[in-house]
C-alpha positions as CSV (number, residue, x, y, z in Angstrom):
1,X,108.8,108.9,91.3
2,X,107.9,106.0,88.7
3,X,110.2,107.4,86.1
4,X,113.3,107.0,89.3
5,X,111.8,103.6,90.5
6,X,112.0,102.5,85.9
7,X,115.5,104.0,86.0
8,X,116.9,102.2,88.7
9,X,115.5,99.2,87.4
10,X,117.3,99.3,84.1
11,X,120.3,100.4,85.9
12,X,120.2,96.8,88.7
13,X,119.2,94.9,85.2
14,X,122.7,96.4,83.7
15,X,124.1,95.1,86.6
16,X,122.7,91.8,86.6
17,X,124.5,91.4,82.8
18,X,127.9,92.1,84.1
19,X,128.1,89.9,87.0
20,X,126.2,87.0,85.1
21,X,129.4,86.1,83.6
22,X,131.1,86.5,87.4
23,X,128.7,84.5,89.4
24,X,130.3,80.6,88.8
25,X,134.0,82.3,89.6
26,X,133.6,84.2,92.6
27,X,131.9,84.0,95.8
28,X,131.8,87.6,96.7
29,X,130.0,87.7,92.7
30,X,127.5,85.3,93.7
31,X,126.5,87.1,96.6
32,X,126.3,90.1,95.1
33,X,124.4,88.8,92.3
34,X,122.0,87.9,94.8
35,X,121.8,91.4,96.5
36,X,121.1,93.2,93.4
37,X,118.5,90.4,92.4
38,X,116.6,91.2,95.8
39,X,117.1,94.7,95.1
40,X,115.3,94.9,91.9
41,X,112.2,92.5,93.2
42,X,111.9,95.6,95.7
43,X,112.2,97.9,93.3
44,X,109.6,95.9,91.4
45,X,107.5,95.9,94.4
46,X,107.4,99.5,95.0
47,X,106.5,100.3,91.7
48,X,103.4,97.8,91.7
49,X,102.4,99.5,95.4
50,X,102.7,103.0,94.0
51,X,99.8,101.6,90.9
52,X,97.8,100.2,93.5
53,X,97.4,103.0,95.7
54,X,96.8,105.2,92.7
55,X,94.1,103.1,91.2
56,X,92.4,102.4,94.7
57,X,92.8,106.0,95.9
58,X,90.4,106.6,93.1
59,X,88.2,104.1,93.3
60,X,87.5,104.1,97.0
61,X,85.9,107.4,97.3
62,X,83.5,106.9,94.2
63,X,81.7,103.8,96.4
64,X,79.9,104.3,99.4
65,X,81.1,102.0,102.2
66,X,78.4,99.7,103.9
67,X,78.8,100.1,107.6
68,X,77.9,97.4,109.6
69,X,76.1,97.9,112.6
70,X,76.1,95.2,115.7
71,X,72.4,94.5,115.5
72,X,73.1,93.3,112.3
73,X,74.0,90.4,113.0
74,X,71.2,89.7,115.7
75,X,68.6,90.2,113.5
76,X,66.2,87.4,113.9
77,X,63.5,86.5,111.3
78,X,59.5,87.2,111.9
Protein backbone atom coordinates (compact mmCIF):
# COMPACT_ATOMS: atom_id res chain seq x y z
CA UNK A 1 0.00 0.00 0.00
CA UNK A 2 2.94 2.47 0.96
CA UNK A 3 5.06 1.36 -1.95
CA UNK A 4 1.51 2.49 -4.36
CA UNK A 5 0.87 5.67 -2.20
CA UNK A 6 5.38 6.52 -2.98
CA UNK A 7 4.71 5.66 -6.63
CA UNK A 8 1.95 7.78 -7.23
CA UNK A 9 3.71 10.37 -5.66
CA UNK A 10 6.71 10.40 -7.91
CA UNK A 11 4.34 9.95 -10.69
CA UNK A 12 1.87 13.67 -9.64
CA UNK A 13 5.64 15.12 -8.89
CA UNK A 14 6.53 14.13 -12.83
CA UNK A 15 3.58 15.85 -13.48
CA UNK A 16 3.99 18.81 -11.62
CA UNK A 17 7.54 19.34 -13.90
CA UNK A 18 5.69 19.25 -17.14
CA UNK A 19 3.00 21.59 -16.50
CA UNK A 20 5.37 24.03 -14.52
CA UNK A 21 6.42 25.43 -17.71
CA UNK A 22 2.40 25.51 -18.89
CA UNK A 23 0.96 27.22 -15.90
CA UNK A 24 1.66 31.22 -16.91
CA UNK A 25 0.16 30.28 -20.69
CA UNK A 26 -2.90 28.47 -20.10
CA UNK A 27 -5.77 28.57 -17.97
CA UNK A 28 -6.94 25.01 -18.22
CA UNK A 29 -2.75 24.45 -17.18
CA UNK A 30 -3.19 26.47 -14.12
CA UNK A 31 -6.01 24.69 -13.00
CA UNK A 32 -4.72 21.62 -13.54
CA UNK A 33 -1.57 22.36 -11.92
CA UNK A 34 -3.66 22.98 -9.09
CA UNK A 35 -5.60 19.66 -9.09
CA UNK A 36 -2.55 17.60 -9.18
CA UNK A 37 -0.99 19.80 -6.37
CA UNK A 38 -4.15 18.88 -4.11
CA UNK A 39 -3.73 15.54 -5.26
CA UNK A 40 -0.35 14.81 -4.05
CA UNK A 41 -1.02 16.79 -0.46
CA UNK A 42 -3.74 13.79 -0.28
CA UNK A 43 -1.60 11.43 -1.30
CA UNK A 44 0.83 12.90 1.28
CA UNK A 45 -1.77 12.75 3.77
CA UNK A 46 -2.65 9.17 3.43
CA UNK A 47 0.69 8.09 3.70
CA UNK A 48 1.27 9.99 7.10
CA UNK A 49 -2.35 8.33 8.39
CA UNK A 50 -1.27 4.92 7.35
CA UNK A 51 2.33 5.61 9.85
CA UNK A 52 0.16 6.80 12.42
CA UNK A 53 -2.14 4.08 12.75
CA UNK A 54 0.69 1.70 12.55
CA UNK A 55 2.75 3.19 15.21
CA UNK A 56 -0.40 3.85 17.52
CA UNK A 57 -1.96 0.40 16.84
CA UNK A 58 1.11 -0.68 18.59
CA UNK A 59 1.51 1.41 21.19
CA UNK A 60 -2.11 1.49 22.45
CA UNK A 61 -2.42 -2.06 23.48
CA UNK A 62 1.01 -2.13 25.46
CA UNK A 63 -0.62 0.73 28.01
CA UNK A 64 -3.36 0.12 30.22
CA UNK A 65 -6.13 2.78 29.79
CA UNK A 66 -7.19 4.70 33.08
CA UNK A 67 -10.97 4.50 33.18
CA UNK A 68 -12.56 7.16 34.82
CA UNK A 69 -15.37 6.50 36.92
CA UNK A 70 -18.23 9.32 37.82
CA UNK A 71 -17.37 9.37 41.52
CA UNK A 72 -14.20 10.49 40.56
CA UNK A 73 -14.77 13.60 40.27
CA UNK A 74 -17.03 13.96 43.49
CA UNK A 75 -14.49 12.90 45.58
CA UNK A 76 -14.31 15.24 48.47
CA UNK A 77 -11.27 15.61 50.85
CA UNK A 78 -11.43 14.24 54.69
Amino acid sequence: MKKELLQAIKEKEEQLSKLKAHIDKSVICSELYNKVVLEKAILKKEIDNLAEKSFTNKIRYLFPRKKDRICDYFNTPA
